[in-house]
N, C-alpha and C positions, 0 to 999 in steps of 0.2 A: 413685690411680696403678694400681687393680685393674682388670684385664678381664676380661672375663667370656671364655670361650673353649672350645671344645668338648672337654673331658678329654683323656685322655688319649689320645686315638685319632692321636698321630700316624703317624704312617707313616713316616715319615723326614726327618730335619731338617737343617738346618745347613748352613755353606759353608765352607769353610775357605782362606783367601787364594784366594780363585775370583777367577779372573777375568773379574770381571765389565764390559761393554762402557758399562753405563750410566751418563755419568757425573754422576747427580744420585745412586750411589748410597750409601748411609747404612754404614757399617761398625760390624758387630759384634767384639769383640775377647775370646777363649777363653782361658783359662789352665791349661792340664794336665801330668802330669808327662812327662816328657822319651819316658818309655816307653810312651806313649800317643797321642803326638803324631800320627804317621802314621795309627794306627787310627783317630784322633778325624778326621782331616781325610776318612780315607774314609765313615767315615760319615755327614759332612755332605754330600759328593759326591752321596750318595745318595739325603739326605734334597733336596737341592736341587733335583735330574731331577725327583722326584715332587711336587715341589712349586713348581713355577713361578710361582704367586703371591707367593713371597719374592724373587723376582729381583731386587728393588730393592734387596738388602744384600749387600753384602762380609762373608765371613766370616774372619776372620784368628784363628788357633791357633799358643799362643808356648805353648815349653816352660818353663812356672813350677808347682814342686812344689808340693804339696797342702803341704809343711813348712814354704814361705815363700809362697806367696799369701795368708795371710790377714795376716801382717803386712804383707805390699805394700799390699794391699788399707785395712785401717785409717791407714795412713799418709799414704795419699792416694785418699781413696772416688773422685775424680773420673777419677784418672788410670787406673785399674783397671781390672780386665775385665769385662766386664757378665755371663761366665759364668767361674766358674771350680771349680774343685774345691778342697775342705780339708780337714782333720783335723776331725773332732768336739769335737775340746777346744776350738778354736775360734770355736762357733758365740757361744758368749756376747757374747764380745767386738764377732763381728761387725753384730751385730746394736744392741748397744749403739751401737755406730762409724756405724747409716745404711748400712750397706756391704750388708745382705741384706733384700730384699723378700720378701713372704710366699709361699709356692706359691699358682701361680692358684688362687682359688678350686671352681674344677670340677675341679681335679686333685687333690685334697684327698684324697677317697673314694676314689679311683682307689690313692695311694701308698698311705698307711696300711695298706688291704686287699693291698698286691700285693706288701709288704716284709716282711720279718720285723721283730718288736716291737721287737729292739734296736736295729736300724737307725736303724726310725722316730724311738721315745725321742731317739737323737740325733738328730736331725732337729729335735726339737719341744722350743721356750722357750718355761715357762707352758703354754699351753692350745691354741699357735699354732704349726703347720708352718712351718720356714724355710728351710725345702733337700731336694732329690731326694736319698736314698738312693739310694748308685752300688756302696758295696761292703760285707763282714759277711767281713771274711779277718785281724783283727788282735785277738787274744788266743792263750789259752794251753786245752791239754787235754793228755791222757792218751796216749801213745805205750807200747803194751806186746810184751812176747813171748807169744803166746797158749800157748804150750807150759810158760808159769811160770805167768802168771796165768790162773786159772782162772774167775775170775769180775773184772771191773772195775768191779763197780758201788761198791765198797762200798772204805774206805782202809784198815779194819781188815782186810777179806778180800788186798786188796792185800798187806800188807805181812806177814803172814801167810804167802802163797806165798811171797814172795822171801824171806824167812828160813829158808823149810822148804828153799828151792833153794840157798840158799848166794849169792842172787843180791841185787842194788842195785836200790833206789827213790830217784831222784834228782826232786830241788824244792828252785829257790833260794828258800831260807825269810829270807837276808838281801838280800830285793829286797822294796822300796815294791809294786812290781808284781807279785809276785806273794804274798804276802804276806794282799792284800785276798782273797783266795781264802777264808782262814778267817776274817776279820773281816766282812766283808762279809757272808759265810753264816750268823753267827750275830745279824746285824741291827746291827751295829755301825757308824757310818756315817763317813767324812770324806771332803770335799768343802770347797771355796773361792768365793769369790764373788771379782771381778773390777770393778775400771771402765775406763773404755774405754780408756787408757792401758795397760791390761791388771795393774795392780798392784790387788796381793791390799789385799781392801776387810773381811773378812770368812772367819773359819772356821768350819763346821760339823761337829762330832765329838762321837761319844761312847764313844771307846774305855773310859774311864775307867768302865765301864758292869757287871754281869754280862752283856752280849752277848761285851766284849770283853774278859774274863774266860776264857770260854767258850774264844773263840780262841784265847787265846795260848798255854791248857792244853792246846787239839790241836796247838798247834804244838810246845811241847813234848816231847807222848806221841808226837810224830811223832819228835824228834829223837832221842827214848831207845831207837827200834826198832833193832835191829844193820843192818837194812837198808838204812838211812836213809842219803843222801849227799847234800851242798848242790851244786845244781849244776843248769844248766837248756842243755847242750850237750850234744848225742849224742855228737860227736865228742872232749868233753874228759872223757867217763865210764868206767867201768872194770866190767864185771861186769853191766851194767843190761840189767833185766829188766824195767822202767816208771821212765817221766820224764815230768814236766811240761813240755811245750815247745808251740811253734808250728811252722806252717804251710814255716817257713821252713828246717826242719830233716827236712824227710821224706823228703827222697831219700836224706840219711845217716842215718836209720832205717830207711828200708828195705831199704838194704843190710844194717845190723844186724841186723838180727832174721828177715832172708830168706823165706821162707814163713811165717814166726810172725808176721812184722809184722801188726799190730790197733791200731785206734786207740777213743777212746772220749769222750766227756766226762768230765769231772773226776768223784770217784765221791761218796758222800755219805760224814757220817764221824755218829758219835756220838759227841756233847757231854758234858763230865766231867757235865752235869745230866739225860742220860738222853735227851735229847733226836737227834732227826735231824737233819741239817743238808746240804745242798747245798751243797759247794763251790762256789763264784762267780768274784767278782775282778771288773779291768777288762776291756772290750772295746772296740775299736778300729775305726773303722767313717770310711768314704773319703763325704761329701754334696758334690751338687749346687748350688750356690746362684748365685742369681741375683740381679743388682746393680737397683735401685732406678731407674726410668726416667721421662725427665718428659714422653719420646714414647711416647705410648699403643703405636702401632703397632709399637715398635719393641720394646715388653717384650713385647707378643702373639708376636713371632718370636726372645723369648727366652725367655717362659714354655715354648714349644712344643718350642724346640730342647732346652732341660732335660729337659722331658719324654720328649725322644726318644731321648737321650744315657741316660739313668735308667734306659730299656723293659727289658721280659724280651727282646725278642731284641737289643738293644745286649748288657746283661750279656752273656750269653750268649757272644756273639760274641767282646765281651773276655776272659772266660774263657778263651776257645779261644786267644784271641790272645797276651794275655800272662798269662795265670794270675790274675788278681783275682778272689779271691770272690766272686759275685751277691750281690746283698743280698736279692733278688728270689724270693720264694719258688717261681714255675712255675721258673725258671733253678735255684734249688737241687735243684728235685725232678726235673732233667734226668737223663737217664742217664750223659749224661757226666760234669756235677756229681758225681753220688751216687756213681760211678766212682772217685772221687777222695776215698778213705776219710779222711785227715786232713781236708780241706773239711768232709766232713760233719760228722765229732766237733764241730770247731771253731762251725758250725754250729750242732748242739744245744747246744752250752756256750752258745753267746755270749745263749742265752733266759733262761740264769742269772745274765748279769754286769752289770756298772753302766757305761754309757758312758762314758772317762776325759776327766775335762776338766782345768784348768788346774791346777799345782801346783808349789809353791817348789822351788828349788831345792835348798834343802835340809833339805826333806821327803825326799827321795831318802836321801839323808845320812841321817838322821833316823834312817828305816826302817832302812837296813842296821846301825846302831847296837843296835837293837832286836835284829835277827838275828842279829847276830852275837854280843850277852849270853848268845842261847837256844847257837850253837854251841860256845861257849864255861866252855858251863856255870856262867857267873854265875848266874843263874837256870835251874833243872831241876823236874821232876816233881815234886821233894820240897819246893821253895820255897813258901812260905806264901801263905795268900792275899790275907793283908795287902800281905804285898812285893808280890806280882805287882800288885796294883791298885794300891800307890806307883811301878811302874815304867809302869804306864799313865799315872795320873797326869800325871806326869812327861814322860810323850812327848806328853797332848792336850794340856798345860798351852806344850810347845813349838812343837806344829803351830800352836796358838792366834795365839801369840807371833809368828809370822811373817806375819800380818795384822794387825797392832795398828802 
């Protein structure tokens, strides 16, 4: 069902409910969110003038989120869009489901080299590309006042200033999400396996580990700092001088922190074992994928339209348009990108984090269980390392539990 097809070099694709006069013609059907809808159809507009050998297809663009197309999609592969956009956590499923064919093979070397790693990663089951990275705008980083913090590389120098300043360092430490920050950085791993039903088949963790050891003792030495406050809202903090948040909170940072506003990636910490470690966690990333076709000709004009939708100058444009981070590394190194100091942090963080894929329900639950022990001072600094490894124990023996 592969065709061979000349990379990436489209130039402009796509049609979006065009009206087209021809009526033998073959209809393509798009699925994006509600907030993209217009932009997506002009950019098939454009790609359709310059490309008059597609005239023979109807393009039609429905407003269906990246949060519900991939279960539309697995529900019914046939009925679904032959392009649509999803979540990452998704890709397993769909792929399982028959629902996603492989990136053309000439676009291969093209994506890989033109996205940033994390993107890709999501992109890629096993060994095999299965969707155009579209976006790299969904985790978490470091929002500071440069007048406290003096250095942000580092969580001990961090918390350090805001204690000397009298000032807050907010991270919600009783969130599943953010959480993976310190387990993740010290190699500690949990992940799920899936069948196409989308039920948990399979866990894979090692909290119960000295990686994740490691973490829960920085989570901890985090919570015993006077600086320390739970919490990952600008608007609902008190005193803050650095927080852990997203993309989706910088204009009420930037009001905060006024000329001080700085942003950064997450900073490193050192491990009660002496060791370095890079904060990590999840990261959130918007693919391209493209449905399975029995008409040759008709995935060549859907391979191509992915590809076109995916380019550095679509990104681009999106950006400008509604704000979605490129995944695209010329579109990250834009000026107006790089303009955009939170994008960037976000950016270099997200070469440290783990793509999020699917997970129980209440693993969430779970998580904040755990975090809330640590706020609570069930367990503190001074808890043994016996205990702390029965409360790991305890939480991978649970996460286990929820795929059995």
């Amino acid at each position: 069902m592969k065709k061979k097809m000349a990379a990436l070099l489209v130039t402009g694709i796509l049609a979006a409910t065009l009206t087209c006069t021809a009526a033998y013609a073959d209809e393509i059907k798009v699925w994006v969110a509600d907030a993209v809808v217009d932009f997506t159809r002009q950019q098939i507009d454009s790609f359709m003038e310059e490309n008059p050998d597609y005239a023979g297809y109807d393009v039609l663009v429905e407003a269906v989120g990246e949060g519900d197309a991939a279960g539309n999609m697995i529900t019914d592969v046939e009925a679904g869009a032959d392009i649509y956009v999803f979540a990452q956590d998704q890709i397993a499923r769909l792929v399982s489901a028959g629902a996603l064919e492989e990136v053309a093979p000439d676009n291969v070397e093209a994506v890989e080299n033109d996205n940033d790693p994390g993107a890709v990663g999501a992109a890629t089951v096993g060994d095999l590309l299965w969707a155009y990275p579209l976006t790299s705008d969904n985790g978490y980083f470091l929002y500071y006042d440069s007048s406290v913090v003096s250095d942000p590389s580092t969580l001990e120098g961090i918390l350090a200033d805001c204690e000397a300043a009298g000032k807050n360092f907010y991270m919600e430490i009783n969130s599943g999400w953010y959480q993976t920050a310190f387990f993740f950085a010290t190699g500690a791993d949990l992940s799920y396996d899936t069948d196409d039903n989308g039920e948990f088949t399979a866990c894979h963790t090692n909290y119960a580990s000295d990686a994740g050891l490691i973490a829960l003792k920085e989570i901890l030495a985090l919570k015993s700092s006077p600086a320390f406050q739970n919490g990952s809202s600008v608007g609902q903090g008190t005193k803050i001088a650095a927080i852990v948040d997203g993309t989706w909170d910088s204009s009420a940072a930037q009001e905060l922190f006024g000329d001080n506003y700085a942003c950064a990636k997450l900073p490193v910490f050192e491990g009660a074992d002496g060791e370095t470690y890079q904060m990590s966690g999840f990261g959130g990333f918007k693919l391209l994928g493209v449905k399975p076709q029995e008409d040759e000709a008709k995935l060549e004009v859907c391979d191509a339209l992915a590809a076109y939708l995916s380019s550095e100058e679509v990104q681009l444009a999106r950006y400008e348009a509604v704000g979605w981070g490129p995944s695209n590394l010329n579109a990250q190194a834009s000026d107006i990108v790089k303009a955009d100091v939170a994008l960037s942090a976000l950016a270099e963080q997200l070469a440290f984090t783990v793509p999020q894929g699917q997970y129980p329900g209440d693993y969430w639950s779970l998580a904040t269980s755990l975090g809330d022990s640590v706020i609570s001072e069930e367990i503190t600094v001074d808890t043994s390392d016996d205990d702390l490894m029965a409360t790991l124990q305890k939480f991978q023996d649970t996460c286990i539990s929820y795929a059995e």
